[in-house]
C-alpha positions in Angstrom: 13.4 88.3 123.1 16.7 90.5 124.1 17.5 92.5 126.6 18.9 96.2 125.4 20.8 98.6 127.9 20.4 102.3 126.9 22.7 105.0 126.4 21.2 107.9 126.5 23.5 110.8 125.9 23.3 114.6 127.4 26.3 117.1 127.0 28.6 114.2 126.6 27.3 112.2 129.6 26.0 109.2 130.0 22.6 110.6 132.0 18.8 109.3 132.5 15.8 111.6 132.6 12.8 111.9 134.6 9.8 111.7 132.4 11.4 113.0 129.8 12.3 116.0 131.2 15.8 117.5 129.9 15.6 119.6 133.4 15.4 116.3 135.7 18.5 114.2 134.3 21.1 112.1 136.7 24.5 111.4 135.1 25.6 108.2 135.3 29.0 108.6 133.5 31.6 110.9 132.1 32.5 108.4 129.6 30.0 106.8 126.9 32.0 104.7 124.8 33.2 103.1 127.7 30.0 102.5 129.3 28.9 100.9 126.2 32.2 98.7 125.6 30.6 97.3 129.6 27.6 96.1 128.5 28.5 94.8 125.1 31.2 93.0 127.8 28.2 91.9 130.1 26.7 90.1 127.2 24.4 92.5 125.6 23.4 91.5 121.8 22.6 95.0 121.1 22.5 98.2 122.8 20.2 101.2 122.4 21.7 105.0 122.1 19.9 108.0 122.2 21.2 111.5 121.7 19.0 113.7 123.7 20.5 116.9 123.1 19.6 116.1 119.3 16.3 115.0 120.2 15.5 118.0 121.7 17.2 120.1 119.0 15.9 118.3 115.6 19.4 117.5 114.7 22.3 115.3 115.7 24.6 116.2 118.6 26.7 113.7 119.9 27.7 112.1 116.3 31.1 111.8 117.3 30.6 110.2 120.4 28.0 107.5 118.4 31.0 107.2 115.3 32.8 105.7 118.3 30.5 103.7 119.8 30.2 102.1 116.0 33.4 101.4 116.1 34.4 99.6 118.5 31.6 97.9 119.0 31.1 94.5 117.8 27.2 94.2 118.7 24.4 95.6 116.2 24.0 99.9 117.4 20.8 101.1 117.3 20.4 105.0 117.3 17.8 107.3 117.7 17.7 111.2 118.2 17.8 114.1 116.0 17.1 112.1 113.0 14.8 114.3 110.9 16.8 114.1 107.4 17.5 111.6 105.1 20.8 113.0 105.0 21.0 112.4 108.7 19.9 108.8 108.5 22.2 108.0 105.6 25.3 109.1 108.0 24.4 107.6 110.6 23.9 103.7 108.9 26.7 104.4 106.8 28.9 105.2 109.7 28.0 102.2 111.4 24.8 102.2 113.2 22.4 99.1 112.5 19.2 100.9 112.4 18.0 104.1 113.5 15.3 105.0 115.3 12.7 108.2 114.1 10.0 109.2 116.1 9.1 112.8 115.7 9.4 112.9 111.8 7.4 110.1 111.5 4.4 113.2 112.8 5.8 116.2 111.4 7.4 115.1 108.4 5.9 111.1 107.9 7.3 111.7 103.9 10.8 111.2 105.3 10.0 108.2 107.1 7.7 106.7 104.2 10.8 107.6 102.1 13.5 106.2 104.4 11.0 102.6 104.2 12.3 103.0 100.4 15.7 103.4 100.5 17.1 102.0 103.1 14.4 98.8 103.9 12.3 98.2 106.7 14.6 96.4 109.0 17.2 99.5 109.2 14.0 101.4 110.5 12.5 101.2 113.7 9.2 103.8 114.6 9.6 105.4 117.8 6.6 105.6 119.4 6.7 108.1 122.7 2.8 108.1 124.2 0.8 109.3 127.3 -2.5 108.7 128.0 -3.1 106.9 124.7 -1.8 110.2 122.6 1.4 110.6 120.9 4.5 112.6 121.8 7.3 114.6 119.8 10.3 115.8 120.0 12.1 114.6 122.7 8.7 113.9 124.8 7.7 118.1 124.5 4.9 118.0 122.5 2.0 115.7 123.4 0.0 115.7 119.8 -3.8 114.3 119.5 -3.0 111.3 117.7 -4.3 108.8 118.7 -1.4 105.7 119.2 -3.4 102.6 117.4 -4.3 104.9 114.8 -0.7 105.8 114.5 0.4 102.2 114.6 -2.3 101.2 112.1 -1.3 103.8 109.7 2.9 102.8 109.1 1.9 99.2 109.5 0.0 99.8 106.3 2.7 101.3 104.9 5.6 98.6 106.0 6.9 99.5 109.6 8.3 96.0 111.0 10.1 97.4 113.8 8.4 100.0 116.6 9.8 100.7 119.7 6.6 102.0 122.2 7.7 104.0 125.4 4.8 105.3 127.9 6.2 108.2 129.0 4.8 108.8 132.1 6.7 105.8 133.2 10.0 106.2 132.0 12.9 106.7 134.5 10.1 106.1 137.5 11.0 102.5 137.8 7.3 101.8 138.5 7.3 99.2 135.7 6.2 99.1 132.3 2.6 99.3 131.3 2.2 95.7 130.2 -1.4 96.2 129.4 -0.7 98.6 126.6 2.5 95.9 125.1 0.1 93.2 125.3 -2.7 95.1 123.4 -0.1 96.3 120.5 1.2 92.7 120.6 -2.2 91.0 120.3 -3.5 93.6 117.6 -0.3 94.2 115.3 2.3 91.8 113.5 5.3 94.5 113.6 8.2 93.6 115.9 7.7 95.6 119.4 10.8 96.9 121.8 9.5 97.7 125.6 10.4 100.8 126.8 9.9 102.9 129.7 9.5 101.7 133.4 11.7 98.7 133.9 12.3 98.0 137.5 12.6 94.3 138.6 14.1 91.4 136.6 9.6 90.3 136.5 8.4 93.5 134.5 11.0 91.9 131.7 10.3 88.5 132.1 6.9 88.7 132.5 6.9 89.4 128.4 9.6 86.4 128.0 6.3 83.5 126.9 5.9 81.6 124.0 2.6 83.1 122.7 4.0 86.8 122.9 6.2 86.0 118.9 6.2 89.9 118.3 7.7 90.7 121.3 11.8 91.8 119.9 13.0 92.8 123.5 12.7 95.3 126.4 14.9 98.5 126.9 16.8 98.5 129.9 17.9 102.1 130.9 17.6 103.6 135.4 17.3 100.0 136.3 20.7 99.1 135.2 21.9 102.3 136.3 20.6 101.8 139.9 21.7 98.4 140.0 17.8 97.6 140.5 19.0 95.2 137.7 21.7 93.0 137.3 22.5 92.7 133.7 24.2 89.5 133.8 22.1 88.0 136.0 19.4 89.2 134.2 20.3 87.4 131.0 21.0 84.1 132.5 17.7 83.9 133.8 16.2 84.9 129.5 18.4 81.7 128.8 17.1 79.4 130.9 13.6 80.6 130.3 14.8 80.2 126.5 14.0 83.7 125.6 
């Protein structure tokens, strides 16, 4: 299990949102690519970059910033945001991004997904999954749909999801901690790879999913806590070592 700081990127800022609200954000700096040189410095093995604006738009927004990111990073990029095309997610892996992230298409357009399974394989996809009370969300957290999440989950683990990253909304950027109940329910009834998102507060909320039996566990997204300083990343990832993460 890893440990994944988030850039999440609004008009060119480094920022973190409320809830996923787009009118409740808090910048946290001017300068993206440099924020994610830092943590790739402070020992992160991959980092996590969303482009909100392209979330919230349906198309990508901040692709030069990204291209940069790639660049000169030498940890795996993982990208989400915006990516509703195939197009969009054949640019994005060709221009150096590891594996992108889609979430909303995966409702209102689940061809392109099923398709991107296809083409590209399994591990470059990852299924966002954004829920509240049980019921999934869409683009950028502004729809809440009736589907129901297992059913969701059940339905692209037929069809060969491996990677899902699940994020209870109503926690994220609250720093009240994650809703280990619902991580330990996915883990226990599905055998895709799971990324913890949303909540993060105290070096416990990760390492309380850092145990031997939890094998589908990939890692926990770390986004206001870093921020904040709630969390010292370094710190932070000694203690995964000598718990043997």
């Amino acid at each position: 299990m890893i440990a994944i700081p988030a850039i999440d990127l609004k008009s060119g800022k480094v920022v973190r949102l409320r809830q996923g609200n787009a009118e409740n954000s808090t910048v946290y700096s001017d300068d993206p690519v440099q924020m994610a040189q830092l943590w790739e410095r402070k020992g992160a093995k991959l980092l996590h970059v969303v482009d909100l604006d392209g979330a919230f738009s349906g198309k990508s927004v901040h692709t030069k910033i990204i291209r940069e990111i790639a660049r000169t990073l030498m940890i795996p990029v993982e990208l989400g945001g915006g990516l509703r095309s195939l197009e969009a997610i054949d640019a994005a892996l060709n221009f150096g991004i590891d594996r992108v992230v889609l979430g909303s298409a995966a409702v209102s357009e689940p061809r392109i997904v099923e398709e991107a399974l296809r083409r590209f394989s399994p591990e470059k996809i990852i299924l966002g999954v954004d829920a509240r009370d049980g019921k999934i969300a869409t683009h950028g957290w502004q729809k809440l749909t009736e589907t129901s999440l297992f059913d969701f989950l059940r339905h692209w683990e037929t069809l060969g999801i491996r990677h899902v990253i699940y994020t209870d909304i109503s926690r994220d950027g609250m720093l009240t901690g994650p809703n280990a109940e619902a991580v330990l329910q996915l883990a226990e009834n599905f055998s895709f790879q799971i990324i913890v998102s949303g909540g993060i507060a105290t070096e416990a909320d990760v390492l309380q999913f850092c145990r031997s039996e939890l094998t589908t566990i990939e890692g926990v997204i770390l986004g206001k806590a870093l921020y904040t300083k709630a969390i010292d990343f370094e710190h932070l990832i000694r203690k995964m070592e000598q718990r043997q993460c």
